[in-house]
PASEBA-1860 file (N, C-alpha, C; in nm, 3 decimals):
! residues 308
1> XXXXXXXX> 11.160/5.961/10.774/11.268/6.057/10.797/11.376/6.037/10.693 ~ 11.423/6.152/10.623/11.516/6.109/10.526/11.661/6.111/10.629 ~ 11.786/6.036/10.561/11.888/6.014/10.625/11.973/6.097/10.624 ~ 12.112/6.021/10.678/12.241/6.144/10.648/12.250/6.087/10.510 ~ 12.272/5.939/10.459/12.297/5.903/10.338/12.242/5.982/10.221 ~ 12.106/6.020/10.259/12.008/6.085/10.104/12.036/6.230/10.095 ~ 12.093/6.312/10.225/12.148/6.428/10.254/12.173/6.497/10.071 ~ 12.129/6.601/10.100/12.275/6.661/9.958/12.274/6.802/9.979
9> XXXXXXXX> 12.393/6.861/9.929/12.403/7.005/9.969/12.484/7.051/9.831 ~ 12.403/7.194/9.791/12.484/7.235/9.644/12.561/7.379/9.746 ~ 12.656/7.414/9.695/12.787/7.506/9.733/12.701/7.597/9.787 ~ 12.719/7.683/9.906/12.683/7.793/9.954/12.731/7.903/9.859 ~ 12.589/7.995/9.878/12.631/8.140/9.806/12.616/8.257/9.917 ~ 12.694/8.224/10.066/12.627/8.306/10.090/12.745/8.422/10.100 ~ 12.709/8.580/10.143/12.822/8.654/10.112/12.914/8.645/10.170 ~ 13.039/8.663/10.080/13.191/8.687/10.218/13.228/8.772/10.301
17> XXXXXXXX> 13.298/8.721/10.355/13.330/8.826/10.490/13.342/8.979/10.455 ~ 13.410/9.026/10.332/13.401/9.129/10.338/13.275/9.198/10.256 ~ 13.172/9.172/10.291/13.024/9.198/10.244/13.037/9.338/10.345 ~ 12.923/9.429/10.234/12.971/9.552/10.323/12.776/9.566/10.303 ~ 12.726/9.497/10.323/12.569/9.510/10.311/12.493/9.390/10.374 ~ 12.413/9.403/10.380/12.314/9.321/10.430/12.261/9.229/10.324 ~ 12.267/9.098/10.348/12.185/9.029/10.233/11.990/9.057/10.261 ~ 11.914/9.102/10.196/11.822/9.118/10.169/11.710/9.033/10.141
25> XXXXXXXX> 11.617/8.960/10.192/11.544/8.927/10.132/11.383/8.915/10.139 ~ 11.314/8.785/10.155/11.136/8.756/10.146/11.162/8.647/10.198 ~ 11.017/8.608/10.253/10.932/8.473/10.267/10.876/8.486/10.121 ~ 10.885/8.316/10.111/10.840/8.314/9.960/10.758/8.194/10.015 ~ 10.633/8.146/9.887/10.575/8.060/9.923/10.643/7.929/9.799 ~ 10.607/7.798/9.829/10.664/7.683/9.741/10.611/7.647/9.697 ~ 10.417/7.688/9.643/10.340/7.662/9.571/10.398/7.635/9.434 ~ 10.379/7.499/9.371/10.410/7.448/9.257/10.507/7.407/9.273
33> XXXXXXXX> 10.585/7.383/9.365/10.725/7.353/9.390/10.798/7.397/9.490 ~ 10.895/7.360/9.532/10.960/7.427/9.606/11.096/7.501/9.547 ~ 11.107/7.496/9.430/11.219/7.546/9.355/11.127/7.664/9.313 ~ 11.018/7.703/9.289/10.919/7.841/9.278/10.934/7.899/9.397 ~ 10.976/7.867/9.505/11.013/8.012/9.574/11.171/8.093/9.561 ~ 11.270/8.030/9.483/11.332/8.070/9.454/11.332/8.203/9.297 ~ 11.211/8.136/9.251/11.199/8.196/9.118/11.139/8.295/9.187 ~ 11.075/8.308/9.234/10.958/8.439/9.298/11.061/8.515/9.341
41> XXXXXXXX> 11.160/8.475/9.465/11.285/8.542/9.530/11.385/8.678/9.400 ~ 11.392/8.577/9.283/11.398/8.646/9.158/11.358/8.729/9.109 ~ 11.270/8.730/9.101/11.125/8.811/9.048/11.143/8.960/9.135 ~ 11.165/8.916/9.271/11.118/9.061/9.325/11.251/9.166/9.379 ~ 11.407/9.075/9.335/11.520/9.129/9.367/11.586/9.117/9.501 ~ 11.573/8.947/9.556/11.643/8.924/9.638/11.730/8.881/9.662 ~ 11.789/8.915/9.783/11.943/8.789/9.802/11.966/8.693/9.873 ~ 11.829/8.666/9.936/11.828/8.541/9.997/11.680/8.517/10.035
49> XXXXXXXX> 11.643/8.368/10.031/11.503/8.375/10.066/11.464/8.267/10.174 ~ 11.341/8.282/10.275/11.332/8.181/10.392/11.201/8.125/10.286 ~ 11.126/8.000/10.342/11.083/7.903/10.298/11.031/7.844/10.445 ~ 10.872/7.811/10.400/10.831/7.667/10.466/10.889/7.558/10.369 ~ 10.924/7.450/10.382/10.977/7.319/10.338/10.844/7.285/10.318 ~ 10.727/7.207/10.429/10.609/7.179/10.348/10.451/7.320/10.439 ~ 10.353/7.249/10.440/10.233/7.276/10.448/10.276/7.338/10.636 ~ 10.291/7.476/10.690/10.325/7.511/10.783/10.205/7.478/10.921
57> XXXXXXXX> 10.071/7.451/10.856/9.953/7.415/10.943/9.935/7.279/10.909 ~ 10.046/7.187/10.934/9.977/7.052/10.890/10.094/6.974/10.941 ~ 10.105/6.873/11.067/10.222/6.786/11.128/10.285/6.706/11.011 ~ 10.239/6.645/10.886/10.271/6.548/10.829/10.350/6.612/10.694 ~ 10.425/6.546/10.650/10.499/6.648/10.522/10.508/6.512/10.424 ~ 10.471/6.533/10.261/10.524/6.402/10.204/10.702/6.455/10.165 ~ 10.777/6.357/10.178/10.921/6.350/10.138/10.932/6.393/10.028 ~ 11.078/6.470/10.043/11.109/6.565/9.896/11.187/6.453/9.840
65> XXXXXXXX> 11.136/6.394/9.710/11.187/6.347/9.611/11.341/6.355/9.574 ~ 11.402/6.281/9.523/11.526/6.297/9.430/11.516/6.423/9.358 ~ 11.421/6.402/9.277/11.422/6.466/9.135/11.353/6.656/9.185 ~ 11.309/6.583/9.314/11.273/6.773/9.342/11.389/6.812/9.415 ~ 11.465/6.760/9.449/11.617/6.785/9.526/11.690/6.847/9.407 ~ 11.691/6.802/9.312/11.806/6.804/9.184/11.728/6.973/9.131 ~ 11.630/6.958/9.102/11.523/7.076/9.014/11.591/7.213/9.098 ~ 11.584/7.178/9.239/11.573/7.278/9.345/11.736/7.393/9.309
73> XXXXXXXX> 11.857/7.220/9.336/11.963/7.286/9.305/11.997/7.342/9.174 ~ 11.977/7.287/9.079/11.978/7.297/8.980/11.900/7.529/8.977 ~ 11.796/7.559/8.991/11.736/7.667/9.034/11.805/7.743/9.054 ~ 11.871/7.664/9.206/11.978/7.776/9.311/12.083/7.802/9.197 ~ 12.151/7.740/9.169/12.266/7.728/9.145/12.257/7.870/8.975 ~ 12.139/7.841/8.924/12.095/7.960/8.834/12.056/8.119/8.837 ~ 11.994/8.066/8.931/11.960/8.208/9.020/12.041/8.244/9.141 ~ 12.107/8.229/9.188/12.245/8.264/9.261/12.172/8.345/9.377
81> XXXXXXXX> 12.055/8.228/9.403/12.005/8.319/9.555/12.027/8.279/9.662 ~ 12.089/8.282/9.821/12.060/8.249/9.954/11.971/8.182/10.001 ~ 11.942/8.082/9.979/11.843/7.999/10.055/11.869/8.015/10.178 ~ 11.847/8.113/10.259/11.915/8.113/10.392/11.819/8.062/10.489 ~ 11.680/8.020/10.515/11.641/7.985/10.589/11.493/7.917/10.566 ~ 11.468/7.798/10.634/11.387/7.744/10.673/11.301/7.773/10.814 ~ 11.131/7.793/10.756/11.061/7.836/10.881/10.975/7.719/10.941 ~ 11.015/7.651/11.103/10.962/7.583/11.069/10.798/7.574/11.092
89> XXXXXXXX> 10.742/7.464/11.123/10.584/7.457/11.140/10.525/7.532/11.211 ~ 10.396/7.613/11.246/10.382/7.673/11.347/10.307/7.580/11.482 ~ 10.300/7.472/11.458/10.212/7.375/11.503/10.291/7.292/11.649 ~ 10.444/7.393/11.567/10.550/7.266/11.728/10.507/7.383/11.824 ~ 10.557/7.306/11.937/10.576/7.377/12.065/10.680/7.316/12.185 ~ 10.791/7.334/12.170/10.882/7.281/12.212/10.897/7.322/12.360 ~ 10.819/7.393/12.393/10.841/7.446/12.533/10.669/7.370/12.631 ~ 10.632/7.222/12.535/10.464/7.196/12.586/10.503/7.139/12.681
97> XXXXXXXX> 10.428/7.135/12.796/10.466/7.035/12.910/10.342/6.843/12.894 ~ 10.316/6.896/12.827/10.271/6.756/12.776/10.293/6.703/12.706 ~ 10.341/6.536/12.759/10.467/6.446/12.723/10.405/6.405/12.582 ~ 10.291/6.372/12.573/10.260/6.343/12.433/10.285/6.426/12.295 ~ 10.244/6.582/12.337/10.249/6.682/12.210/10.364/6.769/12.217 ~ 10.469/6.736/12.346/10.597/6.738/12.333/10.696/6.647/12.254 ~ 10.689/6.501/12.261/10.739/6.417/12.198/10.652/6.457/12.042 ~ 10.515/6.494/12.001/10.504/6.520/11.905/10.575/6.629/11.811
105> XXXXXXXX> 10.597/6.705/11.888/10.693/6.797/11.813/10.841/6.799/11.837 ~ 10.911/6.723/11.862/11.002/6.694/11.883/11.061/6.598/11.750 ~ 10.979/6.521/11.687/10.962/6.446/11.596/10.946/6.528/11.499 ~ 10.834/6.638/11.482/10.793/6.714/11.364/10.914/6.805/11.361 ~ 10.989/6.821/11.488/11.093/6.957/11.428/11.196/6.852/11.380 ~ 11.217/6.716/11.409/11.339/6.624/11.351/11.325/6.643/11.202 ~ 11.190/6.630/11.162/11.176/6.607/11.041/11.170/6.730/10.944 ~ 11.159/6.842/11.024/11.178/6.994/10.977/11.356/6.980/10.946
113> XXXXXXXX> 11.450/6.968/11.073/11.579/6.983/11.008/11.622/6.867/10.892 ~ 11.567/6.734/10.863/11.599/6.705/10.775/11.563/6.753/10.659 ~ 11.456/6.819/10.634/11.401/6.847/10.481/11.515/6.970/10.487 ~ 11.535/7.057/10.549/11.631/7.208/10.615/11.783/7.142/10.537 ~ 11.782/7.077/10.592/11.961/6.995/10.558/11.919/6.923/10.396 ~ 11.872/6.870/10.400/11.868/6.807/10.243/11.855/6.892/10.135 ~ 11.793/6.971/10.160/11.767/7.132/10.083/11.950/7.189/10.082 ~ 11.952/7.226/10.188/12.117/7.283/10.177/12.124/7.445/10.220
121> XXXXXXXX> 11.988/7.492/10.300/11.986/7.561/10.382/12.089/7.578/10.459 ~ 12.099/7.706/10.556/12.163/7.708/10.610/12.125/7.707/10.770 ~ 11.953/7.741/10.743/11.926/7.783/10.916/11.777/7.685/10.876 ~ 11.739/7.685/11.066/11.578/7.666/11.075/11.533/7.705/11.161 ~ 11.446/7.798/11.109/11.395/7.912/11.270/11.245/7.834/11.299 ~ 11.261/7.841/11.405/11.160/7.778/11.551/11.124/7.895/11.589 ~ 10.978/7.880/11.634/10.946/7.952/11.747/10.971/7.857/11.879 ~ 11.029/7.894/11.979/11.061/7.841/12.100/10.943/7.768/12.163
129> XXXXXXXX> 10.800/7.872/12.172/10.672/7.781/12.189/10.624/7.829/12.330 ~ 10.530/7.771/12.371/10.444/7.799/12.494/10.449/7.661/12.599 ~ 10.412/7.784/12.693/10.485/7.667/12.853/10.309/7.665/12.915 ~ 10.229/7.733/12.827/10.062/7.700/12.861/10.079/7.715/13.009 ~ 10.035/7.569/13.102/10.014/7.635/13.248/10.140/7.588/13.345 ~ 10.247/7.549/13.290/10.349/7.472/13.355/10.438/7.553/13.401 ~ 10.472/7.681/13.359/10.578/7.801/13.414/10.661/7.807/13.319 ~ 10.680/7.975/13.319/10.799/7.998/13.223/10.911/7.867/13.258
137> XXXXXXXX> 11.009/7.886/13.372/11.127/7.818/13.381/11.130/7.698/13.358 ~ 10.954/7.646/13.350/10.956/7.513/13.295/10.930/7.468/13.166 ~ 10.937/7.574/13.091/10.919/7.560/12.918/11.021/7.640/12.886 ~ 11.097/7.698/12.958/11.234/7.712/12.879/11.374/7.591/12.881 ~ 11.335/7.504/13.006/11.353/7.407/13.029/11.337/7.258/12.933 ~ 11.213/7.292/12.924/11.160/7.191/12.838/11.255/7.225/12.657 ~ 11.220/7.359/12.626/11.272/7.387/12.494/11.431/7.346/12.443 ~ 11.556/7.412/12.587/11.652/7.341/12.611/11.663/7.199/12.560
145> XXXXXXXX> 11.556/7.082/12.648/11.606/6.967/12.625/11.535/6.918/12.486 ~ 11.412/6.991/12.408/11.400/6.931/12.308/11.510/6.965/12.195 ~ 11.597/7.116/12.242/11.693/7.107/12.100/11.800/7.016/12.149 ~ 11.857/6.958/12.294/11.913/6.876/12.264/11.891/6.762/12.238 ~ 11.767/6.712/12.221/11.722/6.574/12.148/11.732/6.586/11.965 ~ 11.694/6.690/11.944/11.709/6.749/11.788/11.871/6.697/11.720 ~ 11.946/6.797/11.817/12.081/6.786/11.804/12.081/6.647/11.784 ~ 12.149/6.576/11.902/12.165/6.449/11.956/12.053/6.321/11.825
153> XXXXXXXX> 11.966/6.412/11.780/11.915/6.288/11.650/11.998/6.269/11.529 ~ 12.040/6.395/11.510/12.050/6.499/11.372/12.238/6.550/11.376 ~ 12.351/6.418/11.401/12.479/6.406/11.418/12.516/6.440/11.280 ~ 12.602/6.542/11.251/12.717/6.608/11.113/12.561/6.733/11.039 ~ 12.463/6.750/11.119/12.384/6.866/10.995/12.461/6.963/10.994 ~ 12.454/7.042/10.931/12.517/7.181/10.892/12.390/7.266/10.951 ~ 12.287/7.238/10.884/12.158/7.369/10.920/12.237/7.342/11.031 ~ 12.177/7.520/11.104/12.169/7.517/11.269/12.039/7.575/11.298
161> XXXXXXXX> 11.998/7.570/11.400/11.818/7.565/11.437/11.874/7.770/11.502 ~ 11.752/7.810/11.462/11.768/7.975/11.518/11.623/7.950/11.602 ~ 11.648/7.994/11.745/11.535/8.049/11.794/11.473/8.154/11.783 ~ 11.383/8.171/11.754/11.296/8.311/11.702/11.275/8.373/11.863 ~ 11.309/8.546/11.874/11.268/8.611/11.959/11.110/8.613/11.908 ~ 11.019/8.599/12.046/10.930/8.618/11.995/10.844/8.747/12.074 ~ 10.674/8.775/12.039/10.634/8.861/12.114/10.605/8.890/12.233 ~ 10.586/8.725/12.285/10.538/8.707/12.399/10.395/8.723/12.444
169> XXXXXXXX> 10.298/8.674/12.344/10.175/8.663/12.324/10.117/8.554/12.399 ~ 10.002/8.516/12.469/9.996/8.441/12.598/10.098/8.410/12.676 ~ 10.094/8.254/12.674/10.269/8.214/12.750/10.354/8.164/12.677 ~ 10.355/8.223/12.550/10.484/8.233/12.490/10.662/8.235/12.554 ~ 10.692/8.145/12.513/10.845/8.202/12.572/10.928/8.233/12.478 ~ 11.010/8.354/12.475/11.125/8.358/12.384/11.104/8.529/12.402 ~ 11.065/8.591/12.450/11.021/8.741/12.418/11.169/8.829/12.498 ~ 11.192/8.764/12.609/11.269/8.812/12.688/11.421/8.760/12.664
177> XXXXXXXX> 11.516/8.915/12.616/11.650/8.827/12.561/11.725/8.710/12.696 ~ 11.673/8.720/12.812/11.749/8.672/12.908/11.650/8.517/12.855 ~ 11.582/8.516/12.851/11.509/8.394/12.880/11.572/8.296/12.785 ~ 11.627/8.360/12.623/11.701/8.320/12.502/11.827/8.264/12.558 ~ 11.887/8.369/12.666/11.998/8.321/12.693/12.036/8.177/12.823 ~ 11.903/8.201/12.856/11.933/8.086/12.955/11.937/7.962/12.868 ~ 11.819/7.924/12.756/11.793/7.821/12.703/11.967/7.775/12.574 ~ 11.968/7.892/12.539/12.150/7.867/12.504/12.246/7.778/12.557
185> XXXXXXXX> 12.250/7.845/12.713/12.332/7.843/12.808/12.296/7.658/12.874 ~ 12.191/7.611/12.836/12.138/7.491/12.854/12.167/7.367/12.751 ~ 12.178/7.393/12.599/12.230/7.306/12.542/12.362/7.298/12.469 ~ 12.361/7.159/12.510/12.469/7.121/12.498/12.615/7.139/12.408 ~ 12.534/7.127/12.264/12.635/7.192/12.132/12.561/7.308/12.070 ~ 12.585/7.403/12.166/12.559/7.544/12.134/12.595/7.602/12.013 ~ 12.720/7.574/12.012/12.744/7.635/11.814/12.644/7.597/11.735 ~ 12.554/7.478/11.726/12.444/7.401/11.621/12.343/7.555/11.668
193> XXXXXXXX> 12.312/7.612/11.738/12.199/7.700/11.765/12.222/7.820/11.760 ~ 12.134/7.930/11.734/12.153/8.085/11.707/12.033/8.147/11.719 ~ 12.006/8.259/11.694/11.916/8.378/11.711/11.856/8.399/11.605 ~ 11.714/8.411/11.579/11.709/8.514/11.489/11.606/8.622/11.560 ~ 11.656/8.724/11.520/11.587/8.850/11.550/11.492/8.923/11.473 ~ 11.376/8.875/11.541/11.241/8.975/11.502/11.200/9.083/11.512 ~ 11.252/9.187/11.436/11.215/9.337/11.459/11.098/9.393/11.542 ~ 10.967/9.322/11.434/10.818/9.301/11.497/10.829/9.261/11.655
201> XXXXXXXX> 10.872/9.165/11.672/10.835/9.073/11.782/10.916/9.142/11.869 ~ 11.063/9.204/11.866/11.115/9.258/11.995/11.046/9.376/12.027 ~ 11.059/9.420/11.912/10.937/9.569/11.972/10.788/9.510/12.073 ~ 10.729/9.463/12.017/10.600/9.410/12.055/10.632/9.349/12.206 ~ 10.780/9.344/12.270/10.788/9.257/12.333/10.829/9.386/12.453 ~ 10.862/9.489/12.391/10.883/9.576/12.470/11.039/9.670/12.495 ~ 11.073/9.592/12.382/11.235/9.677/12.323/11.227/9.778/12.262 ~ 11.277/9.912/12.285/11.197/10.036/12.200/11.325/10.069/12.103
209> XXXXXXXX> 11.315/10.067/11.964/11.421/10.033/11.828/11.397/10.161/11.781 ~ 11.271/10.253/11.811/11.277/10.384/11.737/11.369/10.504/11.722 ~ 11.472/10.458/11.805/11.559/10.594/11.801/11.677/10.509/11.774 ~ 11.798/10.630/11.714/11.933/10.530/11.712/11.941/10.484/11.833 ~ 11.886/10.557/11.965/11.938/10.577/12.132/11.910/10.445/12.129 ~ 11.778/10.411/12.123/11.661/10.283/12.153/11.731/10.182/12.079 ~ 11.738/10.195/11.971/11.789/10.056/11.891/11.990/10.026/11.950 ~ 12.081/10.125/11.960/12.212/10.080/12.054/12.186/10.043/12.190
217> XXXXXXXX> 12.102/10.069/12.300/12.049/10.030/12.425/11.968/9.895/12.378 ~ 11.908/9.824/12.277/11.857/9.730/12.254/11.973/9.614/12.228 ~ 12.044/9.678/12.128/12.133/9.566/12.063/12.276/9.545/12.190 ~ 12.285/9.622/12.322/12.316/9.583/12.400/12.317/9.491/12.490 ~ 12.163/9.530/12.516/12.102/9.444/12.636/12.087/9.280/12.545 ~ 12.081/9.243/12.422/12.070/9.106/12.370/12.251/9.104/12.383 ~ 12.342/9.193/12.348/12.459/9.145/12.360/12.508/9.059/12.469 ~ 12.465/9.153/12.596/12.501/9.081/12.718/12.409/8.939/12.718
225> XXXXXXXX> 12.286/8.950/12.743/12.202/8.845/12.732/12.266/8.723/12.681 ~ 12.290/8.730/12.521/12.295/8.649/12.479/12.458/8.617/12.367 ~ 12.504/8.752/12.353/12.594/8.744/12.249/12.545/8.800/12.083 ~ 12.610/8.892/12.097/12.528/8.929/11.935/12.601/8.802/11.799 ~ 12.734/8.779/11.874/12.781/8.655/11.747/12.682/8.542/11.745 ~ 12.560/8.542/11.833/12.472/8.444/11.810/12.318/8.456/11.718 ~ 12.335/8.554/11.673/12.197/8.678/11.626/12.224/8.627/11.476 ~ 12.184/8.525/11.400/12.267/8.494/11.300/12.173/8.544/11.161
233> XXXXXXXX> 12.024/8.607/11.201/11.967/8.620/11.079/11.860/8.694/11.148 ~ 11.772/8.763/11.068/11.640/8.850/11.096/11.552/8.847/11.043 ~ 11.426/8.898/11.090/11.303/8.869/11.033/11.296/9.078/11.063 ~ 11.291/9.114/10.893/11.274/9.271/10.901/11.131/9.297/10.899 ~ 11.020/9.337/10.985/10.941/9.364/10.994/10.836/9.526/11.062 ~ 10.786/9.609/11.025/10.753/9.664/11.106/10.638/9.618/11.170 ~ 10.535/9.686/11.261/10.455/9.633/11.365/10.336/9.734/11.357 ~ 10.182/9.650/11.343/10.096/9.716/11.330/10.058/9.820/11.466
241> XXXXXXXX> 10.110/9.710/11.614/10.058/9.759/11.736/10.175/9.807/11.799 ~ 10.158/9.880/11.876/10.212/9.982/11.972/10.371/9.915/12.063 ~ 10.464/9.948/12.099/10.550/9.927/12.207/10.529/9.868/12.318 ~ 10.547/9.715/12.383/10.499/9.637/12.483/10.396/9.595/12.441 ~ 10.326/9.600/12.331/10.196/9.510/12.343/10.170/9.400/12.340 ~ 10.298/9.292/12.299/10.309/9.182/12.333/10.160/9.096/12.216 ~ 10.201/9.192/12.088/10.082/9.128/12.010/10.180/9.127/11.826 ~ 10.164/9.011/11.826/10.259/8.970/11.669/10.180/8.978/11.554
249> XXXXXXXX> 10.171/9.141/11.507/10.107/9.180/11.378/10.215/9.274/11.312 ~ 10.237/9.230/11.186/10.360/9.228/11.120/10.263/9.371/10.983 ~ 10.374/9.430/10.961/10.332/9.596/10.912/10.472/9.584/10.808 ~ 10.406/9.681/10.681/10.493/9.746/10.636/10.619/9.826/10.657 ~ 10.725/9.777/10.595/10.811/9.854/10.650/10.817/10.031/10.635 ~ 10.831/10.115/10.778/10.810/10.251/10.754/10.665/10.252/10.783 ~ 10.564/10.178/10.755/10.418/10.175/10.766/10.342/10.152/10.902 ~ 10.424/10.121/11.015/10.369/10.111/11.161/10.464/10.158/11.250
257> XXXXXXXX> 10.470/10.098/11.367/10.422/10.182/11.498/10.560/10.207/11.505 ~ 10.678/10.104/11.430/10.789/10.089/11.458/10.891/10.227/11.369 ~ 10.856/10.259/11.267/10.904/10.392/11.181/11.046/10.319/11.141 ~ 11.112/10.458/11.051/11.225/10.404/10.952/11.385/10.379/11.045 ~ 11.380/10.448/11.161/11.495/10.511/11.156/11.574/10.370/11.229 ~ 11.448/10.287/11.292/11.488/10.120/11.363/11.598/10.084/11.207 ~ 11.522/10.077/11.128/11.554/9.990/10.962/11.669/10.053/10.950 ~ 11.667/10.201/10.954/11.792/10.246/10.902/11.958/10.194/10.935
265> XXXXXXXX> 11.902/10.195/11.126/11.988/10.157/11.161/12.022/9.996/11.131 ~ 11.963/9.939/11.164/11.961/9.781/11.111/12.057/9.765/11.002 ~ 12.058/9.810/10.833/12.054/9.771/10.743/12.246/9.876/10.697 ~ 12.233/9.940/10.816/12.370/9.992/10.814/12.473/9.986/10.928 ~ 12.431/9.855/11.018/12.527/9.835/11.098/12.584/9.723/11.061 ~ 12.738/9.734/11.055/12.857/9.709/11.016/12.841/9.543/11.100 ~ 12.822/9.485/11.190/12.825/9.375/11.286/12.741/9.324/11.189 ~ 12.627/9.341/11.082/12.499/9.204/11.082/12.534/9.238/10.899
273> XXXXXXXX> 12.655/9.269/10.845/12.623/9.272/10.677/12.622/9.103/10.665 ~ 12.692/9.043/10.735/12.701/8.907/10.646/12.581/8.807/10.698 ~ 12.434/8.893/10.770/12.328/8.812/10.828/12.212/8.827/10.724 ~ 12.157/8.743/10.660/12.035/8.696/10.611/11.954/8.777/10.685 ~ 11.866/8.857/10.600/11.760/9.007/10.647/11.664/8.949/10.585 ~ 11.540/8.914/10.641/11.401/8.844/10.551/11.311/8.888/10.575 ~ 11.178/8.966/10.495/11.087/9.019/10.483/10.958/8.947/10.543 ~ 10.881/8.977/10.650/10.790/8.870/10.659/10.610/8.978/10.646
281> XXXXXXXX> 10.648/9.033/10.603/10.552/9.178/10.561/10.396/9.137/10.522 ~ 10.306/9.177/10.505/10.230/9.126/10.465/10.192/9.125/10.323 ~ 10.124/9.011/10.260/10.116/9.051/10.093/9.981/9.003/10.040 ~ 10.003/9.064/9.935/9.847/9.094/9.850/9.885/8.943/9.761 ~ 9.813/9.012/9.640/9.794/8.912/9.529/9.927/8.909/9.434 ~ 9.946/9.002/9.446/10.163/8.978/9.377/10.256/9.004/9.459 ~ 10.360/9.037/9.407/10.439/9.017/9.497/10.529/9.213/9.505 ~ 10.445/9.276/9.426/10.505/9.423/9.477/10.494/9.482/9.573
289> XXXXXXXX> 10.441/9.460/9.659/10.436/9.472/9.837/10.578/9.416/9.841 ~ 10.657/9.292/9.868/10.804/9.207/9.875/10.891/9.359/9.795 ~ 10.841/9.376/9.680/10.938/9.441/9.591/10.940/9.613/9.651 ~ 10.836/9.638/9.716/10.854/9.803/9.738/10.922/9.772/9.859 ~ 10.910/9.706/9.980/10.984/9.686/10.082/11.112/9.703/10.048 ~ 11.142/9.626/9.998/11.288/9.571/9.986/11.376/9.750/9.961 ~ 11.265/9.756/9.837/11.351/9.924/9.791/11.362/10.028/9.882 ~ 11.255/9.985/9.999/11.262/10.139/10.103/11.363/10.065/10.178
297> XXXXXXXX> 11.430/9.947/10.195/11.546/9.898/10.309/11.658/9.941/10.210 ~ 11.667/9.957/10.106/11.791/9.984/10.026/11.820/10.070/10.018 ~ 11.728/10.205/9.989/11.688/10.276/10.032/11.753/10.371/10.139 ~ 11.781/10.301/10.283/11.792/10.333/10.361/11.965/10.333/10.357 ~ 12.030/10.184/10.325/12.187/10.217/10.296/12.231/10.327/10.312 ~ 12.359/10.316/10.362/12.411/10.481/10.392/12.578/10.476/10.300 ~ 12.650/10.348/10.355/12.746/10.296/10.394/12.805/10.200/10.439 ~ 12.898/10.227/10.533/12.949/10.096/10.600/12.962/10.167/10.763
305> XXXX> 12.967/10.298/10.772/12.939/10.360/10.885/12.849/10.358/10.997 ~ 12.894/10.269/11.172/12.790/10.241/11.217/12.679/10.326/11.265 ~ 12.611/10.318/11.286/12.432/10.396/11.313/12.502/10.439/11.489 ~ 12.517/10.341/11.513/12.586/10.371/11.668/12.660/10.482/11.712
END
């Protein structure tokens, strides 16, 4: 586990308050490095990019070096991009009711926010995880106390951990904004924790975003739930399958079930310009799939006038 001592953080770029847009960006991959997903982020005209830290199907990570710490900032600091988020493994499950591969990931997400913090990130999105045969209330329970063990390891980080809404695919938990809000409402230093919102996944979950009507009746019901000042970043996605299907297949934007007018509104409401917007789309062999996306969300800009 690296320490607070080996910690390092180069200056945030992320936008100021009076940002009248959405920062924009991709999942990038860290093949050859992890300072190459910043260059790629480059490449395709972004303003901020999420990142696996290491191998997302694999518990064990080797430690990021000095000299890949330095390369990394050194990058940022050139390319003047948002590192805004870290994704972490898909392998935790913080909501397992078994004490062994609970304590296992409890460990693997410790070691997710340190690589998250040493980097100089700002977020690390979790999926919340599956309660398998133990009960929802007992894997939202469970998820609660593993972020306050996270916390409680991980004293002065800056990252803060975002729970991912998710689709609610077997016994997934996280689909339901109330269920987000209970597990909030459960730990302890709540400011360390936030939202991120999955376009894909709320739809899929049964939130209908297609109309301005649908998407202000959506961004309500998470208000109350949960607080929209807690919604701190997004995953912009459209959705291959249908409304309620409770199935996480991620579509072109404009290209599925979900249509433009969700995005439109999204990318021109006045409440989320200063939130990290990240592409999780699907991609070919380059990266102009990342690059046409991006242009149909820009695309969409109106203003500063809310959609509401």
């Amino acid at each position: 586990m690296q320490t607070n001592e080996t910690r390092r953080h180069s200056k945030g770029s992320s936008r100021s308050e009076g940002a009248r847009s959405p920062r924009l960006g991709a999942h990038m991959s860290i093949a050859g490095g992890i300072e190459k997903a910043l260059l790629r982020a480059e490449e395709v005209g972004c303003d901020a990019v999420q990142i696996f830290s290491k191998n997302s199907n694999q518990w064990k990570a080797k430690p990021i070096s000095p000299a890949e710490i330095e390369l990394f900032e050194e990058t940022r600091r050139r390319v003047k991009i948002d590192p805004a988020m870290v994704h972490a493994s898909y392998l935790i499950n913080l909501a397992s009711s078994d004490a062994q591969g609970w304590t296992k990931s409890l460990d693997a997400f410790t070691v997710e926010m340190d690589r998250a913090e040493i980097l100089g990130f700002r977020y690390l999105v979790v999926h919340p995880g599956s309660h398998r045969s133990c009960g929802e209330q007992a894997g939202l329970t469970q998820v609660a106390e593993a972020l306050n063990g996270v916390i409680s390891r991980t004293p002065g980080y800056r990252v803060k951990v975002l729970l991912e809404l998710t689709a609610g695919q077997g016994s997934c938990v996280g689909h339901r904004f109330e269920q987000m809000g209970a597990i909030l409402e459960w730990v302890h230093q709540g400011e360390r924790v936030g939202i991120c919102f999955d376009t894909c996944h709320v739809f899929a979950a049964g939130y209908d975003l297609r109309t301005q009507e649908g998407y202000a009746e959506t961004l309500d019901a998470l208000d109350r739930a949960v607080g929209l000042d807690r919604v701190l970043a997004f995953h912009v996605n459209d959705s291959k399958k249908g409304l309620g299907c409770r199935v996480d297949r991620h579509e072109h934007i404009g290209k599925g079930a979900i249509g433009l007018t969700a995005f439109e509104c999204l990318v021109n409401d006045p409440r989320f310009f200063d939130r990290p917007m990240v592409l999780e789309t699907p991609k070919g062999p380059d990266l102009s799939e990342d690059r046409d996306n991006l242009s149909i969300l820009r695309g969409l800009i109106k203003g500063t006038g809310s959609p509401n």
